[in-house]
Biopython code that builds the backbone (N, CA, C, O; Angstrom):
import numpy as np
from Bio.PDB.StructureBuilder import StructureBuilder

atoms = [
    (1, "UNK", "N", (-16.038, -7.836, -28.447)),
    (1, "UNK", "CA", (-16.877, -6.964, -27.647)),
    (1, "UNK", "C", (-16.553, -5.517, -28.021)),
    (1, "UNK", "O", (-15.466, -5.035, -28.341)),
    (2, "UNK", "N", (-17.767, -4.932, -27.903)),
    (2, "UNK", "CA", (-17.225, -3.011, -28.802)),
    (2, "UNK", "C", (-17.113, -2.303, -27.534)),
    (2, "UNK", "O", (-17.644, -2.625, -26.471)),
    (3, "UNK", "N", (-16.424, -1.384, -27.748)),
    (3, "UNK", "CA", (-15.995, -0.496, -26.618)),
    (3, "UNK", "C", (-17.429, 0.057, -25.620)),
    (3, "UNK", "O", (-17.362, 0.224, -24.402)),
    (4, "UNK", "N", (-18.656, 0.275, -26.442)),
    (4, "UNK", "CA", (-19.786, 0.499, -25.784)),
    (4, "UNK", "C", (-20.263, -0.411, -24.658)),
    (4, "UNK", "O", (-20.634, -0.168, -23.510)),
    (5, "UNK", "N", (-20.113, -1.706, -25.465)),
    (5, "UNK", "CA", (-20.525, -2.929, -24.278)),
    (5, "UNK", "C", (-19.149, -3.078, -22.976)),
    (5, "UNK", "O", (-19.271, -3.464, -21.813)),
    (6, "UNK", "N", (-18.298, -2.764, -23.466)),
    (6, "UNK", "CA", (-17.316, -2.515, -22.499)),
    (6, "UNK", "C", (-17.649, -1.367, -20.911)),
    (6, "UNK", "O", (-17.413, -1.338, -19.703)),
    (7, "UNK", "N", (-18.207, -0.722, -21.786)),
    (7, "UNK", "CA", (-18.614, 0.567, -20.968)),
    (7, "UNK", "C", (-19.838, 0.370, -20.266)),
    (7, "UNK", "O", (-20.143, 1.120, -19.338)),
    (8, "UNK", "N", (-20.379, -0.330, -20.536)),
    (8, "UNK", "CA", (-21.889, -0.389, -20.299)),
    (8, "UNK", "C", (-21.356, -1.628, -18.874)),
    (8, "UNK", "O", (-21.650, -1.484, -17.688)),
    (9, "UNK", "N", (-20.622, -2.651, -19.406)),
    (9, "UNK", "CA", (-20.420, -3.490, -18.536)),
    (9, "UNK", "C", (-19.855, -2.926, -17.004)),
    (9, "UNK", "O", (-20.290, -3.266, -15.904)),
    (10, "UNK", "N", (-18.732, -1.943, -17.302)),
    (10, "UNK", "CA", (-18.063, -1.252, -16.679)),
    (10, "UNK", "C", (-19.059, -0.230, -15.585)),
    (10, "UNK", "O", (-19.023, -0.201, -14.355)),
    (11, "UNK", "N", (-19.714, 0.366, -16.295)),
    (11, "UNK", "CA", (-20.737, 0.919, -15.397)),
    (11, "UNK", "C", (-21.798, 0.022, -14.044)),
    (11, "UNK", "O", (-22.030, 0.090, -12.837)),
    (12, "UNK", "N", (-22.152, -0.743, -15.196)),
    (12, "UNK", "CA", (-23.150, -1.958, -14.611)),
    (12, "UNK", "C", (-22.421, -1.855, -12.584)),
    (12, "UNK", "O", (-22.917, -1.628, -11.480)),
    (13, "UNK", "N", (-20.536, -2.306, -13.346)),
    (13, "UNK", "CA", (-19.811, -2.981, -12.113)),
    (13, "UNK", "C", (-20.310, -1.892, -11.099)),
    (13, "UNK", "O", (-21.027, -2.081, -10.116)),
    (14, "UNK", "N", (-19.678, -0.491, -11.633)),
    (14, "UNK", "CA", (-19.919, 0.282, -11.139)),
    (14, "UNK", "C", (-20.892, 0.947, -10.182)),
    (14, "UNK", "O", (-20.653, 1.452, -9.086)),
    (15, "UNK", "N", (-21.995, 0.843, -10.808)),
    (15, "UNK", "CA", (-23.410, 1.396, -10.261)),
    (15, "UNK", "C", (-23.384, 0.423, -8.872)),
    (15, "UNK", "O", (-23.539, 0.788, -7.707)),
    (16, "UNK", "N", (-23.136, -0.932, -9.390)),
    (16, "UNK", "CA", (-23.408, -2.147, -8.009)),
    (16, "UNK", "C", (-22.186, -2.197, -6.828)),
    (16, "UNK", "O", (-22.129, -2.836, -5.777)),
    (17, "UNK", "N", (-21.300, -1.313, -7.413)),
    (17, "UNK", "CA", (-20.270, -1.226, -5.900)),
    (17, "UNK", "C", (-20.929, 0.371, -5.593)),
    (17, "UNK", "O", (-20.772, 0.489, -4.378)),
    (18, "UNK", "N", (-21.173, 0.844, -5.781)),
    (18, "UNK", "CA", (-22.191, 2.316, -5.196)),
    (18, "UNK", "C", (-23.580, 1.949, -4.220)),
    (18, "UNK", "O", (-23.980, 2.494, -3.191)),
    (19, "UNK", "N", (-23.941, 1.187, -4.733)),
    (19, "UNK", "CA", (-25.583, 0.309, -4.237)),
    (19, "UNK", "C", (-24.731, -0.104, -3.530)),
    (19, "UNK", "O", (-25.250, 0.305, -2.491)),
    (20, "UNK", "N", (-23.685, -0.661, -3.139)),
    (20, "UNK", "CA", (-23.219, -1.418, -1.962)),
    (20, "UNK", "C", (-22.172, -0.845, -0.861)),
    (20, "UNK", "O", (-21.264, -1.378, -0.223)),
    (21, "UNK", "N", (-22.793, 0.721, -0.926)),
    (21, "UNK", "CA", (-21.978, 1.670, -0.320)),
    (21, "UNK", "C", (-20.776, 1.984, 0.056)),
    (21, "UNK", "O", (-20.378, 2.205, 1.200)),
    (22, "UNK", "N", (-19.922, 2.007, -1.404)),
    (22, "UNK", "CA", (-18.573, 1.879, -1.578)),
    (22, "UNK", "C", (-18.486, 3.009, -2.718)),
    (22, "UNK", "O", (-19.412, 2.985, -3.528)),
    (23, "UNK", "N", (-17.579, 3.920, -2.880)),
    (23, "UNK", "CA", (-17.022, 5.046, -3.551)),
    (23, "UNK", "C", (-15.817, 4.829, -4.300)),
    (23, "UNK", "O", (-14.876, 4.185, -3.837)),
    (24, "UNK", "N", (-15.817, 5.213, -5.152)),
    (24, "UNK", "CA", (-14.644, 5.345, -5.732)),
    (24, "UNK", "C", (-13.315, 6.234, -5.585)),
    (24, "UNK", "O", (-13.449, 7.208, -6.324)),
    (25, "UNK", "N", (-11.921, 6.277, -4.825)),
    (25, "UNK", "CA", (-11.142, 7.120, -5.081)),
    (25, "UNK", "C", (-9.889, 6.919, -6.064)),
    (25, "UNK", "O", (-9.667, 5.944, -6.782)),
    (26, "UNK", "N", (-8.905, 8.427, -5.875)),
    (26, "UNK", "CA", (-8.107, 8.028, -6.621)),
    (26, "UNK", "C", (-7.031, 8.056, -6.046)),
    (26, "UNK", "O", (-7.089, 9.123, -5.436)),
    (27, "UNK", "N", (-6.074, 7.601, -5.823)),
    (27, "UNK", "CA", (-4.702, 7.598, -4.673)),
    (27, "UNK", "C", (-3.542, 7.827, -6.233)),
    (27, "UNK", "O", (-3.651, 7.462, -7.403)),
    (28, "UNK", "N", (-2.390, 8.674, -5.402)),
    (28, "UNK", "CA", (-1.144, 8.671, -6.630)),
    (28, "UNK", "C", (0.072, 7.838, -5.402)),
    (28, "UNK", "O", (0.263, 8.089, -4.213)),
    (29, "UNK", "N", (0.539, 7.081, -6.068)),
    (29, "UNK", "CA", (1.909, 6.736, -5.503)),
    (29, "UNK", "C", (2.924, 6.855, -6.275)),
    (29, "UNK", "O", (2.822, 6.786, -7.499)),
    (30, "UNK", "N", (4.085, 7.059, -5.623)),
    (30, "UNK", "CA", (5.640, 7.540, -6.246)),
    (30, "UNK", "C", (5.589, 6.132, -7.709)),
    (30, "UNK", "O", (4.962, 5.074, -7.740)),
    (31, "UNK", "N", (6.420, 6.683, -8.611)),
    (31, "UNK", "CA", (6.207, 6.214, -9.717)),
    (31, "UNK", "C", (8.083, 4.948, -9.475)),
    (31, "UNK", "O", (9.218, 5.418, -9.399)),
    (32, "UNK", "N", (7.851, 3.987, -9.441)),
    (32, "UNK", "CA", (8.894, 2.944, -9.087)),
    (32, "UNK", "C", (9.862, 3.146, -10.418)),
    (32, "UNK", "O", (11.071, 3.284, -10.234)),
    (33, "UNK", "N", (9.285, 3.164, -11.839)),
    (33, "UNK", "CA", (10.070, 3.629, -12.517)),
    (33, "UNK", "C", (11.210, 4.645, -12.782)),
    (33, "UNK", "O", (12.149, 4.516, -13.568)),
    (34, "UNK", "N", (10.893, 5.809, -11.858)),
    (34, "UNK", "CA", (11.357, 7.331, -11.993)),
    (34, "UNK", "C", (13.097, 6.728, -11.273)),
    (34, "UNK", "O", (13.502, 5.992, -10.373)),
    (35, "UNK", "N", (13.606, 7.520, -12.255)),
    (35, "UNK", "CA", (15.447, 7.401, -11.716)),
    (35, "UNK", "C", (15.473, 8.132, -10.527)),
    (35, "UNK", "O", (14.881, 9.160, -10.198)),
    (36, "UNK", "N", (16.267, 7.413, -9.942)),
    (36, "UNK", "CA", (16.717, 7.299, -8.496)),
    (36, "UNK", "C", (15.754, 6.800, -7.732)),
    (36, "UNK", "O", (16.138, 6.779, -6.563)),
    (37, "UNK", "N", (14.996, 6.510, -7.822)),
    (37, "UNK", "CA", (13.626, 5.797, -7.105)),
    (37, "UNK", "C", (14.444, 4.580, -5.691)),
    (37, "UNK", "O", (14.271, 4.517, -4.473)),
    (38, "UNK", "N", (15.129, 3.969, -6.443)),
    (38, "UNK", "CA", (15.809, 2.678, -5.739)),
    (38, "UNK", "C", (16.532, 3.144, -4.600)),
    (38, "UNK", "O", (16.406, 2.608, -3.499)),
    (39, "UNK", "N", (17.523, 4.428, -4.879)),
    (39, "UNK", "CA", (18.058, 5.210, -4.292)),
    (39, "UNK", "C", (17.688, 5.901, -3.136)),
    (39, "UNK", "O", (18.224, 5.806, -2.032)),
    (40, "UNK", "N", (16.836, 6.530, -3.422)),
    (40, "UNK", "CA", (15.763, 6.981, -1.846)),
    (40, "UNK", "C", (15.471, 6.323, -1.296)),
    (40, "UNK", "O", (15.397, 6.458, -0.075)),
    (41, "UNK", "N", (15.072, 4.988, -2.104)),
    (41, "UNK", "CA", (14.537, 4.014, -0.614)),
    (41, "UNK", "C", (15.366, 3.244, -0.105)),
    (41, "UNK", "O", (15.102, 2.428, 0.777)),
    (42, "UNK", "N", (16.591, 3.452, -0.676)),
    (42, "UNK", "CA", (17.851, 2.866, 0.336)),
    (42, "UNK", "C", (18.450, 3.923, 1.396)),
    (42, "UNK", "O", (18.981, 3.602, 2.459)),
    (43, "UNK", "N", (18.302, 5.028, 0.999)),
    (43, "UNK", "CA", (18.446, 6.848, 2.103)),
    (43, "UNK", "C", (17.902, 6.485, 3.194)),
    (43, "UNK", "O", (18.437, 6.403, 4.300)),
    (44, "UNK", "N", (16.222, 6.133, 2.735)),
    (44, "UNK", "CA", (15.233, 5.977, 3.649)),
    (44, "UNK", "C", (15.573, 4.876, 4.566)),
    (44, "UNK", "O", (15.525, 4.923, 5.795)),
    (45, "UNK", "N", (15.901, 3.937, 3.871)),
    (45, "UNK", "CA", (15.755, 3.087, 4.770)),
    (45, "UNK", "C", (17.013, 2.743, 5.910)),
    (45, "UNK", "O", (16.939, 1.977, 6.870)),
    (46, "UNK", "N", (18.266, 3.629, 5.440)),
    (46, "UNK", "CA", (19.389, 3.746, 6.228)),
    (46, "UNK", "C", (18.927, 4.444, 7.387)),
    (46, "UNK", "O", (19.107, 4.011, 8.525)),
    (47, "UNK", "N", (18.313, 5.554, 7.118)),
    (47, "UNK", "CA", (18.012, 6.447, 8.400)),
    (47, "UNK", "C", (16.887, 5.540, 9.170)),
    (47, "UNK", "O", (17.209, 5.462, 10.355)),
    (48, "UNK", "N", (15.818, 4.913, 8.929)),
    (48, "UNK", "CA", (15.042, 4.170, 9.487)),
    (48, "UNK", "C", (16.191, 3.117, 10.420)),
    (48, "UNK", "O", (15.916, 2.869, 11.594)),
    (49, "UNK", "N", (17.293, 2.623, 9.874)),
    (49, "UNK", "CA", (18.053, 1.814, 10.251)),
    (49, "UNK", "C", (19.224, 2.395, 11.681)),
    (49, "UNK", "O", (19.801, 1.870, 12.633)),
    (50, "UNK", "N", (19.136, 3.282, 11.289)),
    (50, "UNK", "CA", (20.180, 4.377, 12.501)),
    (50, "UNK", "C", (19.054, 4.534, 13.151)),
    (50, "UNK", "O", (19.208, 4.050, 14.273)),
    (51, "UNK", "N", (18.199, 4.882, 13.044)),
    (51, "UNK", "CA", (17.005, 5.772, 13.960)),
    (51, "UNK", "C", (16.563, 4.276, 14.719)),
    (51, "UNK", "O", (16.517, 4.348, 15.947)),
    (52, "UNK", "N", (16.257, 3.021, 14.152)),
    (52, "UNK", "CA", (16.502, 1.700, 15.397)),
    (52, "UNK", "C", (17.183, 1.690, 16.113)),
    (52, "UNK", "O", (16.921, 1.694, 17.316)),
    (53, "UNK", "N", (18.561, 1.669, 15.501)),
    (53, "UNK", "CA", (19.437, 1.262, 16.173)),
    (53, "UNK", "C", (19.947, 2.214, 17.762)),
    (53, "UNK", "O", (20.503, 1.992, 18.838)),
    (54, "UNK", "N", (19.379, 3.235, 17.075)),
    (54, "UNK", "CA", (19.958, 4.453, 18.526)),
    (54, "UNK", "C", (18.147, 4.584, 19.436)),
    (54, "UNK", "O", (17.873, 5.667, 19.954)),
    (55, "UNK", "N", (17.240, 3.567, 19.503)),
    (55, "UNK", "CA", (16.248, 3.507, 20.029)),
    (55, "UNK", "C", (15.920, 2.224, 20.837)),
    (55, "UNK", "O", (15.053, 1.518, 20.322)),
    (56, "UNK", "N", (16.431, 1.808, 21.961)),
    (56, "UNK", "CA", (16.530, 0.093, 22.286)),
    (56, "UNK", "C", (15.301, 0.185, 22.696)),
    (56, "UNK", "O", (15.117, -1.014, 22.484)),
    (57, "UNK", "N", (14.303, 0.526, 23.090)),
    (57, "UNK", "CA", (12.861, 0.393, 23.318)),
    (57, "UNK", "C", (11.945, 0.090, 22.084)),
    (57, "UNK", "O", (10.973, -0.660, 22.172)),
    (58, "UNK", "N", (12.284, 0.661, 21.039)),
    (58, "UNK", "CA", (11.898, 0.167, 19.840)),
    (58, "UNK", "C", (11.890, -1.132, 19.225)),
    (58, "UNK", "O", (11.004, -1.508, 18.458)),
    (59, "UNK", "N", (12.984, -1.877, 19.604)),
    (59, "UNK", "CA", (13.498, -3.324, 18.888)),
    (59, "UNK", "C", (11.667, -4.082, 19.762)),
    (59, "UNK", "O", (10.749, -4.621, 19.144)),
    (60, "UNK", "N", (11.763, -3.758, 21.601)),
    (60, "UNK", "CA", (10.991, -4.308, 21.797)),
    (60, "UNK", "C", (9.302, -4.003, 21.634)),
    (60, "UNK", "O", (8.498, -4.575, 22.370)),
    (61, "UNK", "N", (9.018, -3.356, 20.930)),
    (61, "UNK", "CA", (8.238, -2.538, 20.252)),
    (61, "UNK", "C", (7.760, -3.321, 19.016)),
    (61, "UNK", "O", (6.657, -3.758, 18.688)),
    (62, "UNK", "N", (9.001, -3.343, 18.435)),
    (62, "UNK", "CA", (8.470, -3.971, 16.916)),
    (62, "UNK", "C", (8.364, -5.224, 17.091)),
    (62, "UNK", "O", (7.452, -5.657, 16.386)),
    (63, "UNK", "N", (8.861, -6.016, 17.696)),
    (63, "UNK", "CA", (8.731, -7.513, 18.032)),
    (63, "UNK", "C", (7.188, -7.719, 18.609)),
    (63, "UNK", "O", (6.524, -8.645, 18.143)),
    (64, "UNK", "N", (6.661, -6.913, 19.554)),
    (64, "UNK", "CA", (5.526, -7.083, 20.127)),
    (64, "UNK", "C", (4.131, -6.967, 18.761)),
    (64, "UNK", "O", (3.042, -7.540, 18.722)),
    (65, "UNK", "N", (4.871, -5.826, 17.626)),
    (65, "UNK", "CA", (3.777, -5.672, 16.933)),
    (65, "UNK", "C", (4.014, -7.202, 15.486)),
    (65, "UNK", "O", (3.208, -7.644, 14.667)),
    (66, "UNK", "N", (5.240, -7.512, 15.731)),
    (66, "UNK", "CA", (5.673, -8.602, 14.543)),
    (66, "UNK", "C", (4.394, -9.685, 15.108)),
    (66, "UNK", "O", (3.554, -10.200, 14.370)),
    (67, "UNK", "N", (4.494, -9.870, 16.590)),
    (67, "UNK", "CA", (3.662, -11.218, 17.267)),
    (67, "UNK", "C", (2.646, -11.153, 17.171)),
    (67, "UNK", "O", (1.943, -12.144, 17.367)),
    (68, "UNK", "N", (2.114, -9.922, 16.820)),
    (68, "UNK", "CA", (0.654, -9.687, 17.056)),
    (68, "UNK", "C", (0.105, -9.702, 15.608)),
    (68, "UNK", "O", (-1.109, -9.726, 15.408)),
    (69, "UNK", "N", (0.988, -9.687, 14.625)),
    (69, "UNK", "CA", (0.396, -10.300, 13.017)),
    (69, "UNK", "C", (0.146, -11.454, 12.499)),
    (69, "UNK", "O", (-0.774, -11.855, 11.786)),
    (70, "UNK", "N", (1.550, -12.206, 13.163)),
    (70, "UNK", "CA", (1.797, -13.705, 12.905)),
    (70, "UNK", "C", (0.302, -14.084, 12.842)),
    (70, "UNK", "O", (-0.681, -13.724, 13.490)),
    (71, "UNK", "N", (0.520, -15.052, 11.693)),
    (71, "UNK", "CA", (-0.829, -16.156, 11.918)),
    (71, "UNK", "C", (-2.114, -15.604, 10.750)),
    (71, "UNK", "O", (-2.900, -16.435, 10.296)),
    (72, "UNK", "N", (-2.220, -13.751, 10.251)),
    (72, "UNK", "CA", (-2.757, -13.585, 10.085)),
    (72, "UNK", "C", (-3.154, -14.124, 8.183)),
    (72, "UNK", "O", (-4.206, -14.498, 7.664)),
    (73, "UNK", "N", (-2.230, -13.989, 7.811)),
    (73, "UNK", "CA", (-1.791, -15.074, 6.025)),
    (73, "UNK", "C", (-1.913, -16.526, 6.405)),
    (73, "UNK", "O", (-1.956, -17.218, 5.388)),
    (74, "UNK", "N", (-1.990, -17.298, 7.624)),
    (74, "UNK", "CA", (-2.752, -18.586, 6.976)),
    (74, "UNK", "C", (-4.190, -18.620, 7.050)),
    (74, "UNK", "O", (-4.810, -19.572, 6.575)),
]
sb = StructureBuilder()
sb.init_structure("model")
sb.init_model(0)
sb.init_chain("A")
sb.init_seg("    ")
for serial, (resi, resn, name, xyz) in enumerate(atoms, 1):
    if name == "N":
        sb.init_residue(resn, " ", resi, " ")
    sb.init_atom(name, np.array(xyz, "f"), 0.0, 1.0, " ", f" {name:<3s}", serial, name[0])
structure = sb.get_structure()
């Protein structure tokens, strides 16, 4: 297939998610590769972990929102 028919196909998709009133954006997320990456999200997630732990209204908080997902993946 030549890069034209590629394009052409590509558009085609295109044009028909527009007709079906849907837009295209572009979102950036943190790059998982980048050094120290692993690192921050263990920072992060320590302070997320203190910031529970010193919140006892929270535990019952997140449990209420855990119950209210269940079920939704089968």
């Amino acid at each position: 297939m030549t890069a034209a028919q590629v394009n052409a196909r590509v558009q085609k998709h295109r044009d028909a998610l527009r007709q079906a009133g849907l837009r295209p954006v572009q979102l950036w997320v943190p790059d998982t590769r980048r050094p120290g990456f692993a690192l921050e999200c263990q920072r992060q997630c320590l302070l997320i972990a203190q910031a529970d732990g010193a919140d006892p209204a929270l535990q019952s908080f997140t449990n209420a929102a855990l119950a209210d997902v269940q079920g939704w993946t089968d």
